[in-house]
ROSE-4610 file (N, C-alpha, C; in Angstrom, 1 decimal, always signed):
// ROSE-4610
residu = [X/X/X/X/X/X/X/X/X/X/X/X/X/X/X/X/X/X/X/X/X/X/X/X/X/X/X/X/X/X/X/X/X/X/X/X/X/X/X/X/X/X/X/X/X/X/X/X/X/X/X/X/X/X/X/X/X/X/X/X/X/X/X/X/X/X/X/X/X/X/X/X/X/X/X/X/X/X/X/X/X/X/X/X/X/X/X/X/X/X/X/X/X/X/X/X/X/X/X/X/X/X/X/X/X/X/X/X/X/X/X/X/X/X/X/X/X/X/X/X/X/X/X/X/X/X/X/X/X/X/X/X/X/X/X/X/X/X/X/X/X/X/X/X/X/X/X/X/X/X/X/X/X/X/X/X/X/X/X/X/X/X/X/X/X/X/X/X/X/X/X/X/X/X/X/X/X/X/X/X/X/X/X/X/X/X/X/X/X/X/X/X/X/X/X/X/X/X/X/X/X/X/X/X/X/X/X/X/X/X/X/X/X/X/X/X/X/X/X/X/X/X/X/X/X/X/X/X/X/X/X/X/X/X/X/X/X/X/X/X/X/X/X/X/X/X/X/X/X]
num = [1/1/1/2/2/2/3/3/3/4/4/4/5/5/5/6/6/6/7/7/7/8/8/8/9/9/9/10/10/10/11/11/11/12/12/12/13/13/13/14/14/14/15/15/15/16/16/16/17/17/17/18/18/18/19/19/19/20/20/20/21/21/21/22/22/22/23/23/23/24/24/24/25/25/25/26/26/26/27/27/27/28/28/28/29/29/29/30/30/30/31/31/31/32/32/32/33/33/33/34/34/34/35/35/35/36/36/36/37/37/37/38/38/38/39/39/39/40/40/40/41/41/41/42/42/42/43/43/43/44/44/44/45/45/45/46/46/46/47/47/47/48/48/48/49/49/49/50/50/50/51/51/51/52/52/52/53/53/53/54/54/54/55/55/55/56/56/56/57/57/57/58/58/58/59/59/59/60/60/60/61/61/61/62/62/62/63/63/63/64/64/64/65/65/65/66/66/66/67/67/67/68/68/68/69/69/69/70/70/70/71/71/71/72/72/72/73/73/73/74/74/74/75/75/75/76/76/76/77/77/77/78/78/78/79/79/79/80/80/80/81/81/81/82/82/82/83/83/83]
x = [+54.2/+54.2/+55.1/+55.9/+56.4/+56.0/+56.0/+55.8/+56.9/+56.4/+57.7/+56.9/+57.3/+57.2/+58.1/+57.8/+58.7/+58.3/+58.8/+57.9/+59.4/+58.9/+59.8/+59.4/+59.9/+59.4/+58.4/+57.2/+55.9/+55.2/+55.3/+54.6/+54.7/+54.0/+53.8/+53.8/+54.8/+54.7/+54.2/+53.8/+53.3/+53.6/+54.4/+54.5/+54.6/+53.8/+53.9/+53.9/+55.2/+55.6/+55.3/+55.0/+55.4/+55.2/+56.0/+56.5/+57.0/+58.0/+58.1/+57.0/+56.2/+55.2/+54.7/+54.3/+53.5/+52.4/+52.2/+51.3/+52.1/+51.7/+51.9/+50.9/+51.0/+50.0/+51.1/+50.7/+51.5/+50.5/+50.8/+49.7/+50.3/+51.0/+51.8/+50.4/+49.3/+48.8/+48.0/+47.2/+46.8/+45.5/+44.9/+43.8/+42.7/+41.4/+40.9/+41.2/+41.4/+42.1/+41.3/+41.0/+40.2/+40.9/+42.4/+42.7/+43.9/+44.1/+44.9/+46.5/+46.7/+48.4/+48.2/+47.1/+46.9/+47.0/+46.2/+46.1/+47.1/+48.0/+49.4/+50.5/+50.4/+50.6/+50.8/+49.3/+48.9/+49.7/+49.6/+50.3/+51.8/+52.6/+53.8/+54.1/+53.2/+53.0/+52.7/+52.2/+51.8/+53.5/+53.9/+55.3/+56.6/+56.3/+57.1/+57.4/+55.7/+55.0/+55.6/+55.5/+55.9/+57.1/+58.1/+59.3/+59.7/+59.9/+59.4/+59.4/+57.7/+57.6/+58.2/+59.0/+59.6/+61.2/+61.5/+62.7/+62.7/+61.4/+61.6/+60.9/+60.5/+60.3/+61.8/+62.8/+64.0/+65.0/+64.4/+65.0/+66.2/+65.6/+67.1/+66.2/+67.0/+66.6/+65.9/+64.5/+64.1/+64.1/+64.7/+64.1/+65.6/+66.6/+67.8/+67.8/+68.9/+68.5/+69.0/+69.6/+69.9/+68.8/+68.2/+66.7/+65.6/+65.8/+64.8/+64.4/+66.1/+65.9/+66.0/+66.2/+65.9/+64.8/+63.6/+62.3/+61.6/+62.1/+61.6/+61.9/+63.2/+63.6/+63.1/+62.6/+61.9/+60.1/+59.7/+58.5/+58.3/+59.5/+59.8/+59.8/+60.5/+60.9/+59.1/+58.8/+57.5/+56.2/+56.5/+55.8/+55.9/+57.2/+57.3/+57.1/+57.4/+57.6/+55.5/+54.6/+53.5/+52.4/+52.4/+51.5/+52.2]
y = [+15.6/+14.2/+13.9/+12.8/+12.7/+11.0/+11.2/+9.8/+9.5/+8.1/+7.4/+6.3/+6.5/+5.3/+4.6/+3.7/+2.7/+1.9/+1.0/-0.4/-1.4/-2.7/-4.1/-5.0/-5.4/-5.9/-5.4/-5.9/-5.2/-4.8/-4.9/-4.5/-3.2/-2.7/-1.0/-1.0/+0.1/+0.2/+1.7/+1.9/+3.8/+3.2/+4.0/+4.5/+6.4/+6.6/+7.5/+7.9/+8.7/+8.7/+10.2/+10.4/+11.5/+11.7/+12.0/+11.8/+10.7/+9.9/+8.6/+7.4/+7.7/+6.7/+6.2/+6.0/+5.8/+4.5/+4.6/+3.7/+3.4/+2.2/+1.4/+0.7/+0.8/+0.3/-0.6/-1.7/-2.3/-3.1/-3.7/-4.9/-6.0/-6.4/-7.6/-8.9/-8.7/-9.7/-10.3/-11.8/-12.5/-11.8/-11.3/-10.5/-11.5/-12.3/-12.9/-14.4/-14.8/-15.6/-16.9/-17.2/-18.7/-20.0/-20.0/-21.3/-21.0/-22.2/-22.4/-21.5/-21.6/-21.5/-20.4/-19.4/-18.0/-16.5/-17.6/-17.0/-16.8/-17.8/-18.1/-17.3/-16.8/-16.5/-15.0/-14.7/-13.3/-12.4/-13.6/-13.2/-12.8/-13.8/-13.6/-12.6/-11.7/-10.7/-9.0/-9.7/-8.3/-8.6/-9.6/-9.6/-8.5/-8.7/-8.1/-6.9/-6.4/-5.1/-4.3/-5.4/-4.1/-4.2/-4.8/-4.5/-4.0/-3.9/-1.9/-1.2/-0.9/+0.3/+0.9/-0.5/-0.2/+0.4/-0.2/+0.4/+1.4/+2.1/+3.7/+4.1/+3.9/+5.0/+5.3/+3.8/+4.2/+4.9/+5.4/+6.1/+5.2/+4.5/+3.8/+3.8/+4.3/+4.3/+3.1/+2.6/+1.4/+1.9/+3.3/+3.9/+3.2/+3.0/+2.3/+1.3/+0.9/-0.4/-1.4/-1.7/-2.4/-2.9/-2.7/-2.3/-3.0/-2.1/-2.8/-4.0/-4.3/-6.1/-6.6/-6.3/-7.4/-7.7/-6.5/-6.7/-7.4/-7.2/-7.8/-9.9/-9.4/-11.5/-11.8/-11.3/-11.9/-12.2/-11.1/-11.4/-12.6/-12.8/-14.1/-14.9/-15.2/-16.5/-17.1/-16.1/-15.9/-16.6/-16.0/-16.8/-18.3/-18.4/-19.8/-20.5/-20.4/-20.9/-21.6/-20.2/-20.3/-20.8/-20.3/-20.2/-21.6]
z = [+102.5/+102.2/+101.0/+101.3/+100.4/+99.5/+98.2/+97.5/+96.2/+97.0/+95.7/+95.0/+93.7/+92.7/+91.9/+91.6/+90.8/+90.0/+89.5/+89.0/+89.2/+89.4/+90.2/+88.8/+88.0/+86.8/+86.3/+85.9/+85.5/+86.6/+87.7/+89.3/+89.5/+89.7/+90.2/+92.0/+92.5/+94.0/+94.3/+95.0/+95.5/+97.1/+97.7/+99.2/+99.6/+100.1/+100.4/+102.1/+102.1/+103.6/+104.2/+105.7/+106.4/+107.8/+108.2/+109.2/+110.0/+109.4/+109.8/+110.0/+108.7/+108.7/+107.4/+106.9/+105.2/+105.3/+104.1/+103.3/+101.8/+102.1/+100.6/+99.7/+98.4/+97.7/+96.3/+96.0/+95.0/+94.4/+93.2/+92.2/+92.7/+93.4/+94.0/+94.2/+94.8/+95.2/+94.0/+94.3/+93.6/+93.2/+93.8/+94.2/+94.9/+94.0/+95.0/+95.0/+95.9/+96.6/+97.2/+95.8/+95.9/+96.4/+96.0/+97.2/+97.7/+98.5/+99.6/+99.2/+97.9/+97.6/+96.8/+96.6/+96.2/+97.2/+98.4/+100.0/+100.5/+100.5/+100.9/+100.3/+98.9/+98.3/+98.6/+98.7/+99.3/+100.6/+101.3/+103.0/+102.6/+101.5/+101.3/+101.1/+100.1/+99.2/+100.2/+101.5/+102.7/+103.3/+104.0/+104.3/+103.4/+102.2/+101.2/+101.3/+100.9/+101.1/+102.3/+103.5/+104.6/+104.3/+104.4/+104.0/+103.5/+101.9/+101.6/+102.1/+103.0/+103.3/+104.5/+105.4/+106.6/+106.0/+105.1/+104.4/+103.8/+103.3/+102.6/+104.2/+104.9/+106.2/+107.1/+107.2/+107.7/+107.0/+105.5/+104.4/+103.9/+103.9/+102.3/+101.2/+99.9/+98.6/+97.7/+98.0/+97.3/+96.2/+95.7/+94.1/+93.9/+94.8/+93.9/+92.8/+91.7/+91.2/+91.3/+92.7/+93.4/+94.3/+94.7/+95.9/+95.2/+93.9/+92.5/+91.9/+91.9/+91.2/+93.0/+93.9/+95.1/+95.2/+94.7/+94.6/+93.7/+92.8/+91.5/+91.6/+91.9/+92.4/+93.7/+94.6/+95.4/+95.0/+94.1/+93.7/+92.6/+91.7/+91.4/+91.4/+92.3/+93.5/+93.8/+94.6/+95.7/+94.5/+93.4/+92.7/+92.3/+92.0/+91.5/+92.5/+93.4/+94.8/+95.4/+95.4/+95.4/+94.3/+93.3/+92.4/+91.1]
């Protein structure tokens, strides 16, 4: 099994892959999700997520820091945008 970490601004990611498959775990979401534009928020935040993890399973480097700040300005955005 292999595992990667990083941090996207203050956000922590763990994916751990094997065999062309993984799991991902990140602090990305709102947690609980009292209204409409937290929820919303949330879903953005699984969209993200797989994205990632579909991108360290086809093996491109999200440890890049290139990869890094696309993460970090999309979780940005996604906030200002929601919250």
């Amino acid at each position: 099994m292999k595992t990667i970490r990083f941090k996207a601004g203050t956000n922590s990611v763990l994916i751990k892959l094997k065999d062309g498959a993984g799991m991902i775990e990140t602090d990305f979401k709102a947690g609980d999700s009292d209204s409409e534009a937290e929820a919303a928020y949330d879903n953005a935040m699984d969209g993200l997520e797989s994205l990632i993890l579909a991108h360290a399973c086809a093996g491109v480097d999200v440890k890049s820091p290139k990869c890094i700040e696309g993460v970090a300005v999309a979780l940005e955005a996604m906030m200002n945008h929601f919250l």
